[in-house]
Backbone as a printed PyTorch tensor [residue, N CA C, xyz], in Angstrom:
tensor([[[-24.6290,   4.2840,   2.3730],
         [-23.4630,   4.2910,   3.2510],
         [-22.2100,   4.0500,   2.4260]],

        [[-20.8690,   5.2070,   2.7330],
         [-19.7820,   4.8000,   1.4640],
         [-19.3830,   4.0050,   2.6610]],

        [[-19.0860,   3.0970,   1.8290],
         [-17.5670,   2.1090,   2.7420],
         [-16.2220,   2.5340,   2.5050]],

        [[-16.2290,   2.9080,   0.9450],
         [-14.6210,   3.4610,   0.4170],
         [-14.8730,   4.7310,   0.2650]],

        [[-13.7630,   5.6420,   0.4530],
         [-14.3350,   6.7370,   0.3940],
         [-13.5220,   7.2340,  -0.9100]],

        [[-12.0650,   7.0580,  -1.1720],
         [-11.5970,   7.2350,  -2.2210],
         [-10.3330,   6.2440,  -2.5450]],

        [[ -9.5410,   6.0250,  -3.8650],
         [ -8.2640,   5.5790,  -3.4380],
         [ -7.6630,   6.3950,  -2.7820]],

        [[ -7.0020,   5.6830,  -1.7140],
         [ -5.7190,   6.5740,  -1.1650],
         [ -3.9780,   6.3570,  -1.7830]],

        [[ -4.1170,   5.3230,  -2.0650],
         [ -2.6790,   5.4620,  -3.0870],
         [ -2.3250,   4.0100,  -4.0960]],

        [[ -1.6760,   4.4230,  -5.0780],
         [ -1.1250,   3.2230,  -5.4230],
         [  0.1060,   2.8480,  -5.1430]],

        [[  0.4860,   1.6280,  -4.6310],
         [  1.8090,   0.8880,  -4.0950],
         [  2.4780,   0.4810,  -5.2960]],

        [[  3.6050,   0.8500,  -5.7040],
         [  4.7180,   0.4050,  -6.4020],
         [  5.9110,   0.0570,  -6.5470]],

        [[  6.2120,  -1.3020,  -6.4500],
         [  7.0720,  -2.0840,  -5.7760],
         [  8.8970,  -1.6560,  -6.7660]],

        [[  9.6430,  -1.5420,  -6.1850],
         [ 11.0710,  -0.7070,  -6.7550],
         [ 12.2270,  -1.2230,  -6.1320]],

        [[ 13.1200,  -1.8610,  -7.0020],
         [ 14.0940,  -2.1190,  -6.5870],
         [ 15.2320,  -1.2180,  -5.8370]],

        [[ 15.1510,   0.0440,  -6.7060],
         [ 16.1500,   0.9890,  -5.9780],
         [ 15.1670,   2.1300,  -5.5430]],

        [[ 15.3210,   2.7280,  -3.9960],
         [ 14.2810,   3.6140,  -3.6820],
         [ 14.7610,   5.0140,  -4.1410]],

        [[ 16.3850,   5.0570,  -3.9780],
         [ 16.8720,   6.7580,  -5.2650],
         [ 16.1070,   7.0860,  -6.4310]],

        [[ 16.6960,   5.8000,  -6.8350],
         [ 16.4980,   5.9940,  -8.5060],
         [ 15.2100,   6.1130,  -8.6130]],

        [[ 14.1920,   5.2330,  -7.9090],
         [ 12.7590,   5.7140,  -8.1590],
         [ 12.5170,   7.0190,  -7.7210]],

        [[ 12.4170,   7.5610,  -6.7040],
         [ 12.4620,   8.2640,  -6.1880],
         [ 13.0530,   9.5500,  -7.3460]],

        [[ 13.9910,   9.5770,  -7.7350],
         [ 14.0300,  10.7100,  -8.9620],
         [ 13.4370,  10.4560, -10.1970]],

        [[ 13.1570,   9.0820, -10.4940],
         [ 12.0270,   9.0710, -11.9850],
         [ 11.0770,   9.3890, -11.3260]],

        [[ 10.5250,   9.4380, -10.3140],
         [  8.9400,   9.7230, -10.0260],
         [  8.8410,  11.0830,  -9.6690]],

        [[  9.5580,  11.8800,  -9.1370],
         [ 10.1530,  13.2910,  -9.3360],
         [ 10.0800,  13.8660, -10.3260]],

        [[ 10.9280,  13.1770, -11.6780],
         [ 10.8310,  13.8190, -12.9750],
         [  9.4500,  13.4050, -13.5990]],

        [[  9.1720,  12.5400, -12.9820],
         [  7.4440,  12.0970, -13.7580],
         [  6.4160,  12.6720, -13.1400]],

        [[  6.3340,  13.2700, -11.8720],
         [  5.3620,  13.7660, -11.5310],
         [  5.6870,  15.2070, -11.5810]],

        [[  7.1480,  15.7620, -11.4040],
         [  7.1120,  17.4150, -10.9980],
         [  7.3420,  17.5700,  -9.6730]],

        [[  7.1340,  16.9620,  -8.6710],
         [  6.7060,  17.0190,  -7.4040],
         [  8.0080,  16.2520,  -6.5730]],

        [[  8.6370,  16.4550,  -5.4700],
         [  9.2820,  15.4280,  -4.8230],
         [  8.3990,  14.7360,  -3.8510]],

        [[  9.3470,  13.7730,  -3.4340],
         [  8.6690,  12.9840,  -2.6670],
         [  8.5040,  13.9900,  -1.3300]],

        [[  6.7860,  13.9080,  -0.2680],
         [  6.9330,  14.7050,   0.5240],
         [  7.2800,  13.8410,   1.6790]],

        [[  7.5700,  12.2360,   1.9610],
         [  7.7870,  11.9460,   2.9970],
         [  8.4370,  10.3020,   2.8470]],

        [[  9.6560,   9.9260,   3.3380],
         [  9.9230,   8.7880,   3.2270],
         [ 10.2920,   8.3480,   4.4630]],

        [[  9.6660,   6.8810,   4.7770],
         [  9.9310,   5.7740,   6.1970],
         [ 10.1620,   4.5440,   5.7900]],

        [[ 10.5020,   4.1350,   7.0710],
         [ 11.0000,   2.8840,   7.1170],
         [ 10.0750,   1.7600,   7.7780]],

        [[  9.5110,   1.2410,   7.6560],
         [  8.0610,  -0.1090,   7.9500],
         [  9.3890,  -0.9470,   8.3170]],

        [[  9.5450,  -1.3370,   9.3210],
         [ 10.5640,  -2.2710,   9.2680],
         [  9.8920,  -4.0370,   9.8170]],

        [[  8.8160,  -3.8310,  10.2510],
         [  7.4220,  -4.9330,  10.3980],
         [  7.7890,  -5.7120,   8.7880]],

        [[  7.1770,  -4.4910,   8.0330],
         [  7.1820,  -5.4610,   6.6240],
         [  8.6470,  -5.2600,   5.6080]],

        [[  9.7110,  -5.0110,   6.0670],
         [ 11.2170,  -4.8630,   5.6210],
         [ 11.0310,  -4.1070,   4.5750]],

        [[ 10.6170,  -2.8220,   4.7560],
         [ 10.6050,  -1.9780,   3.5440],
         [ 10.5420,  -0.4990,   3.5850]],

        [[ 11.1760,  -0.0430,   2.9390],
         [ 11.2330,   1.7260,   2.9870],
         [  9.8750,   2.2220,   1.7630]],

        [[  9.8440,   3.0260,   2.0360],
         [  8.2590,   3.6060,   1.3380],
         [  8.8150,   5.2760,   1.5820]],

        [[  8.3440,   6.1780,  -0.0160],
         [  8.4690,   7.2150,  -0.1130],
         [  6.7970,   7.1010,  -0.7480]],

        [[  6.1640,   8.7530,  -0.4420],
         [  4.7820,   9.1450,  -1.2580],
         [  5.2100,  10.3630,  -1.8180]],

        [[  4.2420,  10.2420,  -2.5880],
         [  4.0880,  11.5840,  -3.5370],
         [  2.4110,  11.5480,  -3.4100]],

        [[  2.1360,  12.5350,  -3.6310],
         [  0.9250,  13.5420,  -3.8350],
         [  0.8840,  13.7370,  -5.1990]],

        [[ -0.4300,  12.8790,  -5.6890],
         [ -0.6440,  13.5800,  -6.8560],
         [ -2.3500,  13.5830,  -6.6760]],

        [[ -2.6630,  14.8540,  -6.8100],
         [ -4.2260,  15.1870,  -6.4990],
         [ -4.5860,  15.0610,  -4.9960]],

        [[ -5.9080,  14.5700,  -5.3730],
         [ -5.9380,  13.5700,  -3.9060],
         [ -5.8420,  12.3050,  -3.4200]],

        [[ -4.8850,  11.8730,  -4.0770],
         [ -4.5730,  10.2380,  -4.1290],
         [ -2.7260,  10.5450,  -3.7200]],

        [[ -1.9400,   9.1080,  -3.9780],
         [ -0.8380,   9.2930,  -3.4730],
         [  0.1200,   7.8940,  -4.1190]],

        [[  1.4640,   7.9350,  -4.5620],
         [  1.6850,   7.1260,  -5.0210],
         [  2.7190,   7.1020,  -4.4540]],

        [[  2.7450,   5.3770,  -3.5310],
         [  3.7600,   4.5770,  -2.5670],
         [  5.0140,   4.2580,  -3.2550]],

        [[  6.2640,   4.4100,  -3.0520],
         [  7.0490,   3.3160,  -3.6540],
         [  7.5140,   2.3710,  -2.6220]],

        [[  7.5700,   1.3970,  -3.2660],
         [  7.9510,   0.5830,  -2.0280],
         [  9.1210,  -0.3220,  -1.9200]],

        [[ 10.6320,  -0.1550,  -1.4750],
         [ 11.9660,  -0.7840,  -1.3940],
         [ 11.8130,  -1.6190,  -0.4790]],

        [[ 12.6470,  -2.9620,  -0.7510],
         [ 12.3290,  -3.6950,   0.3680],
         [ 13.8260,  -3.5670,   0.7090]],

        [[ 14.2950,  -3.6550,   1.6950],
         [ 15.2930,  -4.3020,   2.7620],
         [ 15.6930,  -5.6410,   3.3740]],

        [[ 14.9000,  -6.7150,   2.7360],
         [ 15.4330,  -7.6110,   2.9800],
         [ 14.3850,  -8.7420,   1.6840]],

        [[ 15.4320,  -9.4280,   0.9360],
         [ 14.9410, -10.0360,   0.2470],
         [ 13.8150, -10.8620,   0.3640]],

        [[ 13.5560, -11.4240,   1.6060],
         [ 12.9300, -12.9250,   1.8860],
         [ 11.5860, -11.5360,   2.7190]],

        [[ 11.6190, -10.5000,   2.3950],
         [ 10.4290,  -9.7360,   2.8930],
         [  9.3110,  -9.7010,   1.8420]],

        [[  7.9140,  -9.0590,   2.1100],
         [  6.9600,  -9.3820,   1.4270],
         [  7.5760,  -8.3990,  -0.5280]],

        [[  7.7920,  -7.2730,  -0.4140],
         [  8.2910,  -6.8120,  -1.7040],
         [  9.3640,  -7.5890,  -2.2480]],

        [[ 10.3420,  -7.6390,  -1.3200],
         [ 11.1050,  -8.2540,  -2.0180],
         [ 10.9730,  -9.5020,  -2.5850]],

        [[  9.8960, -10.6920,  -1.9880],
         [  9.2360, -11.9630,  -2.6100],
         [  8.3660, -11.1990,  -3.5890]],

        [[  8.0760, -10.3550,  -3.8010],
         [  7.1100,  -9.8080,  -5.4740],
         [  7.9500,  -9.0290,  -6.0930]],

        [[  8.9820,  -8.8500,  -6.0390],
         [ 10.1090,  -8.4090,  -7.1810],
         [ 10.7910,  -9.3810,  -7.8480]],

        [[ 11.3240, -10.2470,  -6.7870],
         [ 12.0580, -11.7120,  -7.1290],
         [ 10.9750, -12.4130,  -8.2550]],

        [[  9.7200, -12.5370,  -7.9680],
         [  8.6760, -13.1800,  -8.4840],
         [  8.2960, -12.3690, -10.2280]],

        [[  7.6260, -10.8630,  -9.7140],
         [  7.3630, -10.3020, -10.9040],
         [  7.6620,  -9.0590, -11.4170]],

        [[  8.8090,  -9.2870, -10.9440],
         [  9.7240,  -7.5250, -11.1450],
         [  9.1010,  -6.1780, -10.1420]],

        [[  9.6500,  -5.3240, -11.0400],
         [  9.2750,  -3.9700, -10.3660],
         [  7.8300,  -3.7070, -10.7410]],

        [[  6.8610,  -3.0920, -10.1550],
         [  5.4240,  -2.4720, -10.8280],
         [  4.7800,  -2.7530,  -9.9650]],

        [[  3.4040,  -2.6430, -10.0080],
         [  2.3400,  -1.8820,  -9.2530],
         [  2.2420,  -3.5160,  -8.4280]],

        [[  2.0290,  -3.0010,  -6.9560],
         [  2.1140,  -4.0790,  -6.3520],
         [  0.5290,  -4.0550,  -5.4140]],

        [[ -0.3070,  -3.0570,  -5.7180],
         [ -1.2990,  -2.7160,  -4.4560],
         [ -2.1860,  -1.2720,  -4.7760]],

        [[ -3.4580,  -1.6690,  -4.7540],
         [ -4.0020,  -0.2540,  -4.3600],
         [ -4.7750,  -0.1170,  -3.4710]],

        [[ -4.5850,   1.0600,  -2.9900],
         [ -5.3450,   1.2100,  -1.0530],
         [ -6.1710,   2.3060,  -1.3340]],

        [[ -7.2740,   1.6660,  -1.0100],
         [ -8.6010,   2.3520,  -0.5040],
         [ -8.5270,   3.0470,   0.8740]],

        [[ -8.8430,   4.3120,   0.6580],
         [ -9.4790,   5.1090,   2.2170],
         [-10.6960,   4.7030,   2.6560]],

        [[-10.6640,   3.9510,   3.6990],
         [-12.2890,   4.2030,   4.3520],
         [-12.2900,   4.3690,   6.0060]],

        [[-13.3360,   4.9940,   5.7730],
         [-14.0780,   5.8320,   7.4740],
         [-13.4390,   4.7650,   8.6440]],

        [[-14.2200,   3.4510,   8.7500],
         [-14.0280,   2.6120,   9.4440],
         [-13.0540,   1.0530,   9.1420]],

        [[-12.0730,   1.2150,   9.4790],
         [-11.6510,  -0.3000,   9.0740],
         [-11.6340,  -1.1240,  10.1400]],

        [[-12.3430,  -1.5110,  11.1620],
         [-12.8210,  -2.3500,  11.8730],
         [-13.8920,  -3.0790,  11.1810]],

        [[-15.1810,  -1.8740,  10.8620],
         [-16.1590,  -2.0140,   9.9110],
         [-16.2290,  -2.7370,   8.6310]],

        [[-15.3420,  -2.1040,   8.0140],
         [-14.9530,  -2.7410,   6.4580],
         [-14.4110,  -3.7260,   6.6700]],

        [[-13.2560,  -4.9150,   7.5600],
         [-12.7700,  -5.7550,   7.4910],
         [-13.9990,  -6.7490,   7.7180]],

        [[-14.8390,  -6.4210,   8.9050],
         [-15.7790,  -7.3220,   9.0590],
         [-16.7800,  -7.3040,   7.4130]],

        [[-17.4320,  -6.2170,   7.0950],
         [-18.1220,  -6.2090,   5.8160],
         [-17.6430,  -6.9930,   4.8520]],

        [[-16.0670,  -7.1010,   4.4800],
         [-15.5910,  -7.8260,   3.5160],
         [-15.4940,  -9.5290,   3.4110]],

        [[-15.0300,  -9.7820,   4.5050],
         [-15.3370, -10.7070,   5.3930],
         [-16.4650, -11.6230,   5.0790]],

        [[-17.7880, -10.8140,   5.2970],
         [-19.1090, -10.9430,   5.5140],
         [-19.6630, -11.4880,   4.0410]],

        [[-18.9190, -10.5390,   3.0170],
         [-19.1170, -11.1190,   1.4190],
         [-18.1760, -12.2600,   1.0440]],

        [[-17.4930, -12.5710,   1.8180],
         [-16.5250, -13.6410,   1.3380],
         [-15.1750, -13.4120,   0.8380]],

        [[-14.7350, -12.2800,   1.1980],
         [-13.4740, -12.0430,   0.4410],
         [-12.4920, -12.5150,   1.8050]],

        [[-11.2920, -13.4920,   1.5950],
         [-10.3890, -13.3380,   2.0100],
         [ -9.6850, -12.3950,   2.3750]],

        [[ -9.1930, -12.6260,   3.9960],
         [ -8.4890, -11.3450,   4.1040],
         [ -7.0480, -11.9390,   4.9670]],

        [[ -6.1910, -11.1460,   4.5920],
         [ -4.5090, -11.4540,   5.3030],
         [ -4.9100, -11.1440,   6.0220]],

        [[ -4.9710,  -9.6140,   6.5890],
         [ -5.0670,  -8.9090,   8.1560],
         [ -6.6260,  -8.8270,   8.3790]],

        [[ -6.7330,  -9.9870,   9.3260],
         [ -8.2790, -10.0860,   9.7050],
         [ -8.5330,  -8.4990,  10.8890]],

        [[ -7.2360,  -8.3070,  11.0330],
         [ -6.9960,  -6.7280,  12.3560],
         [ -6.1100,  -6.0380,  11.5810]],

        [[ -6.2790,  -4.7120,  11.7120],
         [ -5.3160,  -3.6670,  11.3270],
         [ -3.7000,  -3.6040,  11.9470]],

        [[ -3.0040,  -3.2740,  11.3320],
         [ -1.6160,  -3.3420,  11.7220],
         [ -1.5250,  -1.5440,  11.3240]],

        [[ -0.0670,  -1.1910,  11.6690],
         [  0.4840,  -0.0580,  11.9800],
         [  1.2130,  -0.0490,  10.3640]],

        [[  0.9040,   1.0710,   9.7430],
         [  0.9640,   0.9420,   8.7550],
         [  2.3510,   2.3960,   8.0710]],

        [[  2.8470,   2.6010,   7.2470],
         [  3.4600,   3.6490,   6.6410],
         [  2.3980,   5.0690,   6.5220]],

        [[  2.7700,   6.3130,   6.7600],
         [  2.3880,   7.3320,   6.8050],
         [  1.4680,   7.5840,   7.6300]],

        [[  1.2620,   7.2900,   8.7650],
         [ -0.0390,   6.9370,   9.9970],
         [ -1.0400,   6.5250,   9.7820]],

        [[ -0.8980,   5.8500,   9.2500],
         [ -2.4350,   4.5100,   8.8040],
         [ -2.0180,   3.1930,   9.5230]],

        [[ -3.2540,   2.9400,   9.7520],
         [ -3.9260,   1.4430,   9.8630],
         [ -4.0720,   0.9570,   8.9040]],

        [[ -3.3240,  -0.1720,   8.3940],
         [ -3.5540,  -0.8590,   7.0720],
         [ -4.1390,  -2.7020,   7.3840]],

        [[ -4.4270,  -2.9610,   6.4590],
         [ -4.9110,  -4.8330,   6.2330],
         [ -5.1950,  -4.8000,   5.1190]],

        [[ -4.9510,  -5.9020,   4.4400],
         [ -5.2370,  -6.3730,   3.5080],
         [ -6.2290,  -7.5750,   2.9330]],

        [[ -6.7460,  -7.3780,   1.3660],
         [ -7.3970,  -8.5050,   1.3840],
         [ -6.6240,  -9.1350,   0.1840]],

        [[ -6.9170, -10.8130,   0.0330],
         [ -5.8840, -11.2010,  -0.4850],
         [ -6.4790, -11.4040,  -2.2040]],

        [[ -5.3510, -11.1890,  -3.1010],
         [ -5.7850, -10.9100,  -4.0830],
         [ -6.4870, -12.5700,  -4.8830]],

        [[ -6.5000, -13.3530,  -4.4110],
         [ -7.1340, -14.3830,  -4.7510],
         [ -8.9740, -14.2340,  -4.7570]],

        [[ -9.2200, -13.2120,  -4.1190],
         [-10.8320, -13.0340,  -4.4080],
         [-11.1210, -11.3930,  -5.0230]],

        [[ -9.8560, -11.2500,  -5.3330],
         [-10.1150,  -9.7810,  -5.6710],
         [ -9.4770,  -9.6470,  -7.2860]],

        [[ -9.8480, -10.7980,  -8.0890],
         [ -9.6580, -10.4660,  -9.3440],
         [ -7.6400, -10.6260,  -9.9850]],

        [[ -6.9930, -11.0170,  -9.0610],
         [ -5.5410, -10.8840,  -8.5300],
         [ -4.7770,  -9.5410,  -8.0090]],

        [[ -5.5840,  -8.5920,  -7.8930],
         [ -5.3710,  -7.8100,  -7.5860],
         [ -5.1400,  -7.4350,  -5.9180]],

        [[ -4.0040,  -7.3530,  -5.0670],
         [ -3.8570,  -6.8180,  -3.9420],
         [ -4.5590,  -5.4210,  -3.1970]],

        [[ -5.5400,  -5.4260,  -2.4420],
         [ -6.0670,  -4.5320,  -1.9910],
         [ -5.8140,  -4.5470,  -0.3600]],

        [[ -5.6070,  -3.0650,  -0.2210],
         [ -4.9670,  -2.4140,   0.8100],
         [ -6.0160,  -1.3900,   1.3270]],

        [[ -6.4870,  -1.8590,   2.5870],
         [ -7.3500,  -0.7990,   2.9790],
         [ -7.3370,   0.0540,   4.2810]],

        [[ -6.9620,   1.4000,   4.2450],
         [ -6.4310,   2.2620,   5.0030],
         [ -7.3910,   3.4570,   5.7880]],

        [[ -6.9250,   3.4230,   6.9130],
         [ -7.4700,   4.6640,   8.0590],
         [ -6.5900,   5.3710,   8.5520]],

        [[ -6.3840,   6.7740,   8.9530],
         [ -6.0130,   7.9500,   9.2540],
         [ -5.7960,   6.9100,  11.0970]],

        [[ -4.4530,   6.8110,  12.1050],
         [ -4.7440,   6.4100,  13.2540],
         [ -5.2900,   7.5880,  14.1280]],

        [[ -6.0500,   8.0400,  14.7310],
         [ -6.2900,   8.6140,  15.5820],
         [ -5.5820,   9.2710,  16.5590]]])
């Protein structure tokens, strides 16, 4: 049984969403195909498509918001990587079940029509993991 099915993107935390937004342009070839506003978690988010994966940037809008407390903290750079899987009702409980801490014990409404939650990077090596579903 897969639980993950692939990454779905990496999150990268950016002070200015232009300026990223055209280095990641000139670094990938590609523009960004879609940018929103999460205003839940005070932050604008552009993706790019590269393959079949996808790379988030993520501006915050208000300092005392979750990016903006990990910029203040450890600058700009990779802040998250999100796994696709089938079920995230399923997987939150599974993770759960092994002991991993989790922020969003329930899915929240997430950037690009996903269901997102997280588990917290204290059992995950320090690493922030983000795990995402397509909403229905």
């Amino acid at each position: 049984m897969d639980h993950i099915k692939k990454i779905e993107h990496l999150g990268i935390a950016v002070k200015d969403i232009d300026a990223a937004n055209k280095l990641y342009e000139q670094l990938l070839g590609v523009p960004a195909y879609k940018q929103e506003e999460v205003k839940s978690e005070s932050v604008i988010t552009s993706f790019f498509k590269v393959g079949e994966s996808k790379i988030e940037l993520l501006a915050s809008t208000d300092e005392e918001g979750p990016i903006g407390k990990f910029i203040a903290k450890k600058g700009e750079g990779i802040h998250h990587i999100a796994f696709d899987v089938e079920d995230i009702y399923k997987e939150l409980a599974r993770l759960e079940a092994e002991g991993f801490q989790l922020i969003n014990k329930e899915p929240k409404s997430g950037a690009d029509n996903k269901l997102v939650a997280f588990v917290h990077p204290k059992t995950t090596n320090g690493v922030l993991v983000e795990l995402c579903q397509d909403k229905k």
